[in-house]
FIKOLZA-1660 file (N, C-alpha, C; in steps of 0.1 Angstrom, whole numbers, plus 5000, padded with zeros to 4 digits):
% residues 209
   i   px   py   pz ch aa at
   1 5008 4988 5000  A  X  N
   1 5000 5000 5000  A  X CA
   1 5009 5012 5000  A  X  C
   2 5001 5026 4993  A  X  N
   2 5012 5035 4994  A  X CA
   2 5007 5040 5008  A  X  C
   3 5020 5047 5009  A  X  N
   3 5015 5052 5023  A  X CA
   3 5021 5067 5019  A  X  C
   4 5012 5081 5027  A  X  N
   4 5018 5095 5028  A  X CA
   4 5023 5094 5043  A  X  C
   5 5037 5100 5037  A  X  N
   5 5044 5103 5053  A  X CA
   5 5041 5117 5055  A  X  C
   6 5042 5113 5075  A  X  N
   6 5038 5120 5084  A  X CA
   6 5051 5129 5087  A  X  C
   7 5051 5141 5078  A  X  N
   7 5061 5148 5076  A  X CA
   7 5062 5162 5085  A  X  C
   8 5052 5158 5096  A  X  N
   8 5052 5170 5109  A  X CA
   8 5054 5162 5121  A  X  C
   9 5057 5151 5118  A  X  N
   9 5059 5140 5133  A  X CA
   9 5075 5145 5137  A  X  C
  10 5071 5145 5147  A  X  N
  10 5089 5148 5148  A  X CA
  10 5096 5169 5152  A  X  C
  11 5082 5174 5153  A  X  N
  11 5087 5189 5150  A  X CA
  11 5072 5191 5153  A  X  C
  12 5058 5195 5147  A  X  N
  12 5049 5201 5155  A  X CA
  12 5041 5190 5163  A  X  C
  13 5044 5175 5167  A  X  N
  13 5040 5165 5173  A  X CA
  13 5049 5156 5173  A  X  C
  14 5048 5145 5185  A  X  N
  14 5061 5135 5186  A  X CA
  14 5057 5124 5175  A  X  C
  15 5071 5118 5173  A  X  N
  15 5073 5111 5161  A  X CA
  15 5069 5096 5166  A  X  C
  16 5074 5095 5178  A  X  N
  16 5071 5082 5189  A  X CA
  16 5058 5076 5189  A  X  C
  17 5054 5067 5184  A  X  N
  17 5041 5062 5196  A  X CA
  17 5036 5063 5210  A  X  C
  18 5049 5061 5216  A  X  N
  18 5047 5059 5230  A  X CA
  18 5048 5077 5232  A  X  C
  19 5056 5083 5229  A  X  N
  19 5054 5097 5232  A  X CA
  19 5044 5105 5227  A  X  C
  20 5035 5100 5215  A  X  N
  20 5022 5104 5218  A  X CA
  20 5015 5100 5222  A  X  C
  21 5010 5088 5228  A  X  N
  21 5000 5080 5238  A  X CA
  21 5005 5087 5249  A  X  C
  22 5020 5093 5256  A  X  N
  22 5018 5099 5270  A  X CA
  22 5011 5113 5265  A  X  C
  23 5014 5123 5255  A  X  N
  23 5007 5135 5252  A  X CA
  23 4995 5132 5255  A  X  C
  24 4987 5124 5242  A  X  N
  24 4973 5122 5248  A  X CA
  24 4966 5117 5260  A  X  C
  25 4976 5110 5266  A  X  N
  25 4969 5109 5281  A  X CA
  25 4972 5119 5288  A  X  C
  26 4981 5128 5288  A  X  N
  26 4982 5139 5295  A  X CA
  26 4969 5146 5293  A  X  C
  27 4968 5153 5279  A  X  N
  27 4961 5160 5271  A  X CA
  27 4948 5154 5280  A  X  C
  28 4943 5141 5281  A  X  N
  28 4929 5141 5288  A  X CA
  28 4926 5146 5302  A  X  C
  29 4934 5140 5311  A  X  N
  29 4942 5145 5325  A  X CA
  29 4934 5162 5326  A  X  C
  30 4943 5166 5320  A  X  N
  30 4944 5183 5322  A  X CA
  30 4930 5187 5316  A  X  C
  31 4925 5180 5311  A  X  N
  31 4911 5185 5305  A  X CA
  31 4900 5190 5313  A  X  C
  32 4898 5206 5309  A  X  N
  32 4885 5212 5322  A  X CA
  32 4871 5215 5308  A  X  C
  33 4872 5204 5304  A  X  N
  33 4859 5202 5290  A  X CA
  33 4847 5196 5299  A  X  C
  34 4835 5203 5300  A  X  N
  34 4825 5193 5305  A  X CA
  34 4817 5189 5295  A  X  C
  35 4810 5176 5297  A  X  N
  35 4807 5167 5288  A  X CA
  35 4796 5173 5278  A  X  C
  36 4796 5170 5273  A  X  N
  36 4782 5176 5257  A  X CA
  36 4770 5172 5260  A  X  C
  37 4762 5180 5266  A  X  N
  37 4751 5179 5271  A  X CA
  37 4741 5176 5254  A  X  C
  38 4748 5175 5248  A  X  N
  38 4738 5173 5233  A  X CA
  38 4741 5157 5230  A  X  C
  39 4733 5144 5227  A  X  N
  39 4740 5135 5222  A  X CA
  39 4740 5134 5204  A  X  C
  40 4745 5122 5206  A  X  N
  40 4745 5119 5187  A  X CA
  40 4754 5131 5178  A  X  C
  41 4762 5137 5185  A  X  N
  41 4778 5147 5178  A  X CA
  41 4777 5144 5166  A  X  C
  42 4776 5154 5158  A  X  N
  42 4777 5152 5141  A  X CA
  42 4791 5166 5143  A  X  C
  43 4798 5170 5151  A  X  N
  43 4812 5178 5146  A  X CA
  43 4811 5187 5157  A  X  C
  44 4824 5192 5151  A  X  N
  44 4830 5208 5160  A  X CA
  44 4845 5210 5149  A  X  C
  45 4850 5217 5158  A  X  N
  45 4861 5230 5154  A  X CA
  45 4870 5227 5160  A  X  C
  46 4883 5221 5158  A  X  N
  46 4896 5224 5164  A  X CA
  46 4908 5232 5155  A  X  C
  47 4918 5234 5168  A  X  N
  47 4928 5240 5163  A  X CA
  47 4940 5232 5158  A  X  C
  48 4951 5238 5147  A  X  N
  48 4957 5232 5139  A  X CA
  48 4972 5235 5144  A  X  C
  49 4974 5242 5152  A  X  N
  49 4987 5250 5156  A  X CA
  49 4994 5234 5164  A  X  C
  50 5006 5236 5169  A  X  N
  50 5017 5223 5170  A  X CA
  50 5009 5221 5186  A  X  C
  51 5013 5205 5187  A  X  N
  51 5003 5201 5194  A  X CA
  51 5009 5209 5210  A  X  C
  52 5018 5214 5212  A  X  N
  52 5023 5222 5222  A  X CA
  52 5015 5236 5226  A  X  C
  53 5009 5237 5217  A  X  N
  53 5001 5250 5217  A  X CA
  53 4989 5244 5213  A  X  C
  54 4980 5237 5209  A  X  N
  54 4965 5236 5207  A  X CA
  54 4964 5220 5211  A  X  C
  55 4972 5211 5209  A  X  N
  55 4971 5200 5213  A  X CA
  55 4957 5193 5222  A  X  C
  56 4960 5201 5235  A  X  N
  56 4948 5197 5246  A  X CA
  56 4939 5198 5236  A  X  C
  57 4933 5212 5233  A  X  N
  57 4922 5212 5230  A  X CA
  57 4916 5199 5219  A  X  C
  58 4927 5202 5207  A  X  N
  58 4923 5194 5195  A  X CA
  58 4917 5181 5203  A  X  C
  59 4929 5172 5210  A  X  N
  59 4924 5159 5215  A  X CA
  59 4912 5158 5222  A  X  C
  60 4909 5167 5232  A  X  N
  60 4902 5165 5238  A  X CA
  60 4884 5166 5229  A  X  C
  61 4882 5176 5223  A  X  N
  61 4871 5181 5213  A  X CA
  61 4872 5165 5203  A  X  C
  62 4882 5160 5196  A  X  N
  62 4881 5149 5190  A  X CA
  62 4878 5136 5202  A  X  C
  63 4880 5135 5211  A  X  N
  63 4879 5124 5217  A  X CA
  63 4858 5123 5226  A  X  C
  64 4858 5135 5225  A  X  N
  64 4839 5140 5230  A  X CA
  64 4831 5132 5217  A  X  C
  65 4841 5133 5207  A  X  N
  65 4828 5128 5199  A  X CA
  65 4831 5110 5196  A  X  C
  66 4836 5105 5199  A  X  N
  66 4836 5093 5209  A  X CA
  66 4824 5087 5212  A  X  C
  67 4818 5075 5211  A  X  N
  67 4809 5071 5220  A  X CA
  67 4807 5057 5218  A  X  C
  68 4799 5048 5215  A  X  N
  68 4794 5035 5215  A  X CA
  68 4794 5028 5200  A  X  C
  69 4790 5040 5189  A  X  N
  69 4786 5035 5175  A  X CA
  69 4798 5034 5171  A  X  C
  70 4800 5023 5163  A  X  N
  70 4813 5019 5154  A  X CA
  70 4811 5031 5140  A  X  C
  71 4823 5031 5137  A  X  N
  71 4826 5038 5129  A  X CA
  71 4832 5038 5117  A  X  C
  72 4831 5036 5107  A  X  N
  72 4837 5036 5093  A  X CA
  72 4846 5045 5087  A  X  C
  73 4839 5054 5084  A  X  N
  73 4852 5066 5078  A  X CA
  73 4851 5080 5083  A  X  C
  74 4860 5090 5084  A  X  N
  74 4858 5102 5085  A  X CA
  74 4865 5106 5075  A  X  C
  75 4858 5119 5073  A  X  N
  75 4863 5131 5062  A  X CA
  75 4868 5141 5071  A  X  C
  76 4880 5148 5072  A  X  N
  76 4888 5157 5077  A  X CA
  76 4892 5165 5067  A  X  C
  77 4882 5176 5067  A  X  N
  77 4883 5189 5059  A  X CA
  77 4891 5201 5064  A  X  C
  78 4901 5206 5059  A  X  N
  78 4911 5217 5065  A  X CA
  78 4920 5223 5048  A  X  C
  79 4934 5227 5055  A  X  N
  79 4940 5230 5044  A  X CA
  79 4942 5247 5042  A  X  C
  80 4952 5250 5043  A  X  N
  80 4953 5268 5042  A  X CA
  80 4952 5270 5026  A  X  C
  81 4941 5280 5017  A  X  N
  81 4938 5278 5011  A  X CA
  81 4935 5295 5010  A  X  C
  82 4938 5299 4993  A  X  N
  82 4933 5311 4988  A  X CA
  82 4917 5310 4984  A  X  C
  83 4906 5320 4986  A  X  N
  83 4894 5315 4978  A  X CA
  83 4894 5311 4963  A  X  C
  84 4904 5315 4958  A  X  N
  84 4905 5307 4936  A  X CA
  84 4913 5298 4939  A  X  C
  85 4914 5289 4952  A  X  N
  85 4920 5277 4952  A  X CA
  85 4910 5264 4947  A  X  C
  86 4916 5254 4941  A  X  N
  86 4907 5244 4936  A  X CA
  86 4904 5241 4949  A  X  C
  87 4898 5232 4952  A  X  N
  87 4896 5218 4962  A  X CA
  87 4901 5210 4963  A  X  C
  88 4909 5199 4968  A  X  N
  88 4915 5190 4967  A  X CA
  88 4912 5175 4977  A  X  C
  89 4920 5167 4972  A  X  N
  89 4911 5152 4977  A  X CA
  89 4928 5141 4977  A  X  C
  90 4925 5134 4987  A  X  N
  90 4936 5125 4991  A  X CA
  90 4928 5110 4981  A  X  C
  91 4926 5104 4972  A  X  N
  91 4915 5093 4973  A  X CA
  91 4921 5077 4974  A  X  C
  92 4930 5079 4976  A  X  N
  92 4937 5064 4973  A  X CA
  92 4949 5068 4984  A  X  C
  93 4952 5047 4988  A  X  N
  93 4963 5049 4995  A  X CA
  93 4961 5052 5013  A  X  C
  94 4973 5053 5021  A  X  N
  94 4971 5055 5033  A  X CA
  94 4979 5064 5040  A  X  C
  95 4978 5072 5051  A  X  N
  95 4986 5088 5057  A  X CA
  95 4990 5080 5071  A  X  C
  96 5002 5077 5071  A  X  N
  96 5010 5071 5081  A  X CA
  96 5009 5083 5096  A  X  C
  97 5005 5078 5109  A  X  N
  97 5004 5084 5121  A  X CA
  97 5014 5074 5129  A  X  C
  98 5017 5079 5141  A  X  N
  98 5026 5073 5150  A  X CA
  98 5021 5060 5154  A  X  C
  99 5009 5061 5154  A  X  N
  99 4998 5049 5157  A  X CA
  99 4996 5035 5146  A  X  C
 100 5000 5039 5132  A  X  N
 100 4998 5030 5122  A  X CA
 100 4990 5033 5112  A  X  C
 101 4993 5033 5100  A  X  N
 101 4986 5043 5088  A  X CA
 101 4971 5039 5089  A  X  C
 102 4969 5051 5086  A  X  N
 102 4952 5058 5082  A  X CA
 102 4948 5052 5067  A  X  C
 103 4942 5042 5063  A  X  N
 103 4938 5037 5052  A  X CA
 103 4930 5051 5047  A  X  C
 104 4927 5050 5031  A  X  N
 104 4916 5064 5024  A  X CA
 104 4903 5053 5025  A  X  C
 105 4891 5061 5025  A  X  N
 105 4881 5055 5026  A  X CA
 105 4873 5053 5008  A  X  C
 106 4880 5050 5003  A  X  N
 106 4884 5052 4989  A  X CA
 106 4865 5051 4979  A  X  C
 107 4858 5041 4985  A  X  N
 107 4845 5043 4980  A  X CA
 107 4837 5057 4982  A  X  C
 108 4838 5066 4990  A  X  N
 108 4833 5076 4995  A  X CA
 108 4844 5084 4990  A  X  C
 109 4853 5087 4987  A  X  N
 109 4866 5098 4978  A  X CA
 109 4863 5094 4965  A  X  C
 110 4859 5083 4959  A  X  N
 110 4851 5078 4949  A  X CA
 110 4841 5088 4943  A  X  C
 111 4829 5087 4952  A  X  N
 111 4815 5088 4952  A  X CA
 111 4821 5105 4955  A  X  C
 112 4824 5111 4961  A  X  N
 112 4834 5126 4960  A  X CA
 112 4837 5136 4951  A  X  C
 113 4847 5124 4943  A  X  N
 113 4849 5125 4931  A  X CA
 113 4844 5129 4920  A  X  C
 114 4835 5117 4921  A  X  N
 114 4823 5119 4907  A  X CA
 114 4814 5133 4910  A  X  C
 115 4807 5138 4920  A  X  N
 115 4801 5145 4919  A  X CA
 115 4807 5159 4919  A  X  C
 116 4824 5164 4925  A  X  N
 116 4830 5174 4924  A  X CA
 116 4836 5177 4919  A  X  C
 117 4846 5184 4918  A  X  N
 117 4853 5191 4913  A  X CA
 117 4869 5190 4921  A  X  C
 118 4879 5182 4920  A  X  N
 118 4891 5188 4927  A  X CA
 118 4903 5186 4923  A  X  C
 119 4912 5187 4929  A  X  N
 119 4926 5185 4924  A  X CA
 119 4934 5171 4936  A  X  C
 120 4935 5164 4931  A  X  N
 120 4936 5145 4935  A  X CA
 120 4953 5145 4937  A  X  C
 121 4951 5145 4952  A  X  N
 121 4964 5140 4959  A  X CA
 121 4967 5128 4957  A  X  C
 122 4984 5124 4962  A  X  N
 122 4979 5111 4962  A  X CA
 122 4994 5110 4975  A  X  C
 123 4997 5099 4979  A  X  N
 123 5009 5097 4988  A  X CA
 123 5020 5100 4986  A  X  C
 124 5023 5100 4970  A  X  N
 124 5037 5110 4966  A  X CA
 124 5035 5127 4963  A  X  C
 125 5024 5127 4957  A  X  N
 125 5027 5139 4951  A  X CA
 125 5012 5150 4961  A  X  C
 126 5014 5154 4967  A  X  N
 126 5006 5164 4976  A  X CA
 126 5017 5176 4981  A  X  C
 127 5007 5188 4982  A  X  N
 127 5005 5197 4992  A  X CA
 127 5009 5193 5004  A  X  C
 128 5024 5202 5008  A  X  N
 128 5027 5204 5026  A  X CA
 128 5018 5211 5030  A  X  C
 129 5006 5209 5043  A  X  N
 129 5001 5216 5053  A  X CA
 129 5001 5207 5065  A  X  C
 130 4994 5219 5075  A  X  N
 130 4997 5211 5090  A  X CA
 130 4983 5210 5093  A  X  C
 131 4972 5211 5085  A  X  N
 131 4958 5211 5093  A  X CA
 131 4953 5202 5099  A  X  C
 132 4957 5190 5086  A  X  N
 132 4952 5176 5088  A  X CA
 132 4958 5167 5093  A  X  C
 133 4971 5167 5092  A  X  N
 133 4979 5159 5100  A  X CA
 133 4983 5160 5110  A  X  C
 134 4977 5170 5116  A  X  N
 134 4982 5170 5135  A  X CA
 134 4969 5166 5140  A  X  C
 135 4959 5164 5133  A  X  N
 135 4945 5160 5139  A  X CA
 135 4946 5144 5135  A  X  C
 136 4955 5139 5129  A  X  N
 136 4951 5121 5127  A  X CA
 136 4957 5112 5137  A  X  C
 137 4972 5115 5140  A  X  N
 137 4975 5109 5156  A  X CA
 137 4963 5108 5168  A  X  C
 138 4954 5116 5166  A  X  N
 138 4940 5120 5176  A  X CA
 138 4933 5108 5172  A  X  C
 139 4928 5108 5158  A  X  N
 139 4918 5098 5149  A  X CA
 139 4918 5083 5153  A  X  C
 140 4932 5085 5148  A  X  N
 140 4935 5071 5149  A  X CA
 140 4936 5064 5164  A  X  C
 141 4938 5070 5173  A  X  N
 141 4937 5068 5186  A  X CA
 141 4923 5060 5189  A  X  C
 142 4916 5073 5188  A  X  N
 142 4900 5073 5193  A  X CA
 142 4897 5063 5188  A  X  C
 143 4900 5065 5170  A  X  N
 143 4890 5056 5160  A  X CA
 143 4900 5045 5156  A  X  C
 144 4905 5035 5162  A  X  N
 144 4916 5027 5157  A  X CA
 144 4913 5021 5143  A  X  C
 145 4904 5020 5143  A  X  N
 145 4904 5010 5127  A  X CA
 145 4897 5016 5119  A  X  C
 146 4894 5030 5120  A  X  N
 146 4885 5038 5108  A  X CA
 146 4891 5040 5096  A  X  C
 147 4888 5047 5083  A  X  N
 147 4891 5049 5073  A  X CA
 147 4890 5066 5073  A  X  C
 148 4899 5070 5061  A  X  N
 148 4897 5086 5062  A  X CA
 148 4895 5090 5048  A  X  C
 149 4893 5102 5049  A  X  N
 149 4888 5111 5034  A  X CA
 149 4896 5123 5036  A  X  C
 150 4908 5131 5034  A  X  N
 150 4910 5139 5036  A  X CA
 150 4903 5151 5025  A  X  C
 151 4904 5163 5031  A  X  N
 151 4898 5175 5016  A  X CA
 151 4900 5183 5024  A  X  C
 152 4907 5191 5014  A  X  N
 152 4910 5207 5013  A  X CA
 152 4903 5217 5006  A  X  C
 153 4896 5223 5013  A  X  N
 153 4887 5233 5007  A  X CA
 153 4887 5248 5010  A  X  C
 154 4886 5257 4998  A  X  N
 154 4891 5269 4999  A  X CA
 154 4880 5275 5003  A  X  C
 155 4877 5286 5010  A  X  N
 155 4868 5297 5017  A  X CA
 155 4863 5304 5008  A  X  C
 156 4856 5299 5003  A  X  N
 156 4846 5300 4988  A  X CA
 156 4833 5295 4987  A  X  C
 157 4825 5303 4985  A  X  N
 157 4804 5299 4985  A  X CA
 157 4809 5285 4975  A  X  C
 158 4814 5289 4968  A  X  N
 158 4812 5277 4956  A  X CA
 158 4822 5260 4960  A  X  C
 159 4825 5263 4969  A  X  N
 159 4837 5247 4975  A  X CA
 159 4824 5238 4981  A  X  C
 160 4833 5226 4976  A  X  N
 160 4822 5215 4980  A  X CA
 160 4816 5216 5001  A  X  C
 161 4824 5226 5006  A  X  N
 161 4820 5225 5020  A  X CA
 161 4806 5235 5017  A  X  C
 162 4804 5248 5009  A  X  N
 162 4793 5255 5011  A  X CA
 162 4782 5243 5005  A  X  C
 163 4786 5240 4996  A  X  N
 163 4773 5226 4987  A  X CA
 163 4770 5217 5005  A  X  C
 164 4781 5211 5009  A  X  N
 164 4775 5202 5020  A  X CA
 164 4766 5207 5029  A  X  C
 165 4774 5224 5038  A  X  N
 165 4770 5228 5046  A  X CA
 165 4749 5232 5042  A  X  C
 166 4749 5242 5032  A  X  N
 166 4738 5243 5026  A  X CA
 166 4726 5233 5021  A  X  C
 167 4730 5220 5020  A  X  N
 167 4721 5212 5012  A  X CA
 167 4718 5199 5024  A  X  C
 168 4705 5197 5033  A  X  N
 168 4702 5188 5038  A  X CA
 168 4703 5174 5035  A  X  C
 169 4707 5166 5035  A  X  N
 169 4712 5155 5036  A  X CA
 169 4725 5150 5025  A  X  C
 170 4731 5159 5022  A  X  N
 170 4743 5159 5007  A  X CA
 170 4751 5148 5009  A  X  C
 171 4756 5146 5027  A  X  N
 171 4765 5140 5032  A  X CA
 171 4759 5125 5025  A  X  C
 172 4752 5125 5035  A  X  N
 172 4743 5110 5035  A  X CA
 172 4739 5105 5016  A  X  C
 173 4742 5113 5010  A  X  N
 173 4734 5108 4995  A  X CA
 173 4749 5106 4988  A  X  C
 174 4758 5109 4993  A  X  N
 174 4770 5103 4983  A  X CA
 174 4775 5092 4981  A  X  C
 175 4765 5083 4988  A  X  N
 175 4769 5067 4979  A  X CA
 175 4777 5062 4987  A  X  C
 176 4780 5065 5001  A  X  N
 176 4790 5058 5009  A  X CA
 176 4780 5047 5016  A  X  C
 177 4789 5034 5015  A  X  N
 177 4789 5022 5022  A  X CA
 177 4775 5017 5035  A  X  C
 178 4764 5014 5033  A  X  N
 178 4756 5013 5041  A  X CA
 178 4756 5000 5047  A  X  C
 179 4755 4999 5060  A  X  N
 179 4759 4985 5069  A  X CA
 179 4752 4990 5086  A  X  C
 180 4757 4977 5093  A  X  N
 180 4752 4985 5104  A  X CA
 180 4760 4992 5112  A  X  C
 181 4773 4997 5110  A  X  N
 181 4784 5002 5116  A  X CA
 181 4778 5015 5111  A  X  C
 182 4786 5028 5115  A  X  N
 182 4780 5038 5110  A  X CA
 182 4800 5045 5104  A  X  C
 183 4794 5055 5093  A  X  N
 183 4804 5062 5083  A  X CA
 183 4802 5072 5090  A  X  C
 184 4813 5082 5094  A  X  N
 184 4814 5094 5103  A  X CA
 184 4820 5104 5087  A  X  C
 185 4815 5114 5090  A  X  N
 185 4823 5126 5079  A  X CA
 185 4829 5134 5091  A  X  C
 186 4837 5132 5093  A  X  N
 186 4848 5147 5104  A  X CA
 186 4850 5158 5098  A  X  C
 187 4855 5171 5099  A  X  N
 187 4865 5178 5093  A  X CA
 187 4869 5185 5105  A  X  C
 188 4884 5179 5111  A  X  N
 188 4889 5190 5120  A  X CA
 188 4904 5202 5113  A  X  C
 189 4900 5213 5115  A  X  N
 189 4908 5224 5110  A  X CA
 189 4904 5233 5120  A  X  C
 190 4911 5247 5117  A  X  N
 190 4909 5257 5124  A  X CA
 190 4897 5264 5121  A  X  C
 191 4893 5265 5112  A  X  N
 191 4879 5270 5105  A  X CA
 191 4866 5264 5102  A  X  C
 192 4870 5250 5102  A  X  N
 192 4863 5239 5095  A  X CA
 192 4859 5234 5104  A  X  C
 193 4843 5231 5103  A  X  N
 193 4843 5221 5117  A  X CA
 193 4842 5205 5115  A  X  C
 194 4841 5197 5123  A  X  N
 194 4842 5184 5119  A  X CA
 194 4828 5179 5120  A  X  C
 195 4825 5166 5108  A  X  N
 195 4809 5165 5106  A  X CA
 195 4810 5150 5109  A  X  C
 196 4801 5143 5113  A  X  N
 196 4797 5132 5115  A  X CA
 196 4781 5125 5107  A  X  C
 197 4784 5112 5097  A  X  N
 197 4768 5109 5094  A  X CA
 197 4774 5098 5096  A  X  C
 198 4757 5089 5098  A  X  N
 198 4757 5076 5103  A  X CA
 198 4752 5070 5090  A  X  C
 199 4754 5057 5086  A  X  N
 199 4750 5047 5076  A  X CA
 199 4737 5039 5078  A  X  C
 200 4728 5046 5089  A  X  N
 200 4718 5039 5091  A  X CA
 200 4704 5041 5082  A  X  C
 201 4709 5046 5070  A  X  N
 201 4698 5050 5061  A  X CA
 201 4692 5061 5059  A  X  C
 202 4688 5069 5071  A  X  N
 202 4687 5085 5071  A  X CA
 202 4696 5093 5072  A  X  C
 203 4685 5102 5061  A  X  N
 203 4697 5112 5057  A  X CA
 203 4698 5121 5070  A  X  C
 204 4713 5132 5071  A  X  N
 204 4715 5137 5083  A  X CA
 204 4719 5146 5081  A  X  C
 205 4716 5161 5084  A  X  N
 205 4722 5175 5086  A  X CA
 205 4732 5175 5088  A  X  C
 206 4743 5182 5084  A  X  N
 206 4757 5178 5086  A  X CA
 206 4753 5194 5092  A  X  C
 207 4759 5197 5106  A  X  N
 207 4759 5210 5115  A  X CA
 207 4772 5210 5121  A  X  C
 208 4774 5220 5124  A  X  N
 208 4787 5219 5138  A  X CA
 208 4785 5220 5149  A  X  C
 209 4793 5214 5156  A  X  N
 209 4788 5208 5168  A  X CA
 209 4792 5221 5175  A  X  C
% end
């Protein structure tokens, strides 16, 4: 499998396993988050800055949405981006974390695909940013055996995030994988919040949490 190296491990987060399993257990420790009085979390907002400076928060906010339902894939939308920037999509392949690579959720970056518009990463040839990959050491933690969708989207009405945000069940209609486990859409970035749908057949408001 190809794999994207984790080319901020080492400098804005530890390169170690073990030295990020003690981060994030610290990171929960120190945590003054009280619990989400809302259930069923379809997203939120974290920060992207080195895990020395936003770290707590990011983990902690990623680990609330946590709970009982198995999980299939998330989409992690971020990416520093001009508004006449294309969109862009990771669809193939897997993004190496201290924890063990992040498979793509490749039927749903598929189903992505066909209906958008973007410019297709792949494990060699991408865009250096730090949005997304300080948030997958977190993922992979929480979500050990999930699948991901990365996308980068520029701050533009017209980027596939205003189509999602705007259109009642968009998430849920793109042809991803129905079973009884449920398919999560995340997006954690500094702007972007992260979205959650379930595979249980209804369609679902993609909101920020």
């Amino acid at each position: 499998m190809n794999i994207r190296r984790a080319i901020f491990a080492g400098s804005w987060y530890p390169r170690r396993e073990a030295q990020c399993e003690k981060e994030i257990k610290n990171f929960l420790k120190e945590s003054e988050m009280k619990p989400a009085s809302a259930k069923n979390l379809i997203g939120a907002i974290v920060p992207h800055a080195g895990w020395y400076f936003s770290g707590s928060i990011a983990c902690n906010v990623i680990h609330s949405l946590k709970d009982d339902r198995p999980v299939d894939a998330i989409a992690i939308f971020g990416m520093h981006l001009h508004p006449n920037a294309p969109c862009y999509l990771m669809s193939k392949g897997a993004w190496e974390t201290p924890f063990g690579a992040l498979e793509i959720e490749e039927n749903l970056a598929d189903a992505l695909s066909q209906r958008f518009s973007f410019k297709i990463e792949t494990p060699h040839d991408y865009t250096e940013d730090n949005t997304i990959e300080l948030q997958l050491p977190f993922i992979k933690y929480f979500f050990e055996d999930v699948k991901i969708v990365p996308v980068g989207l520029p701050p533009h009405k017209k980027s596939l995030w205003a189509l999602v945000t705007r259109k009642r069940g968009a998430v849920a209609s793109l042809g991803m994988p129905r079973g009884k486990s449920g398919n999560q859409v995340l997006s954690p970035s500094c702007r972007r919040p992260i979205f959650r749908s379930r595979a249980s057949g209804a369609s679902s408001t993609p909101s920020a949490a």
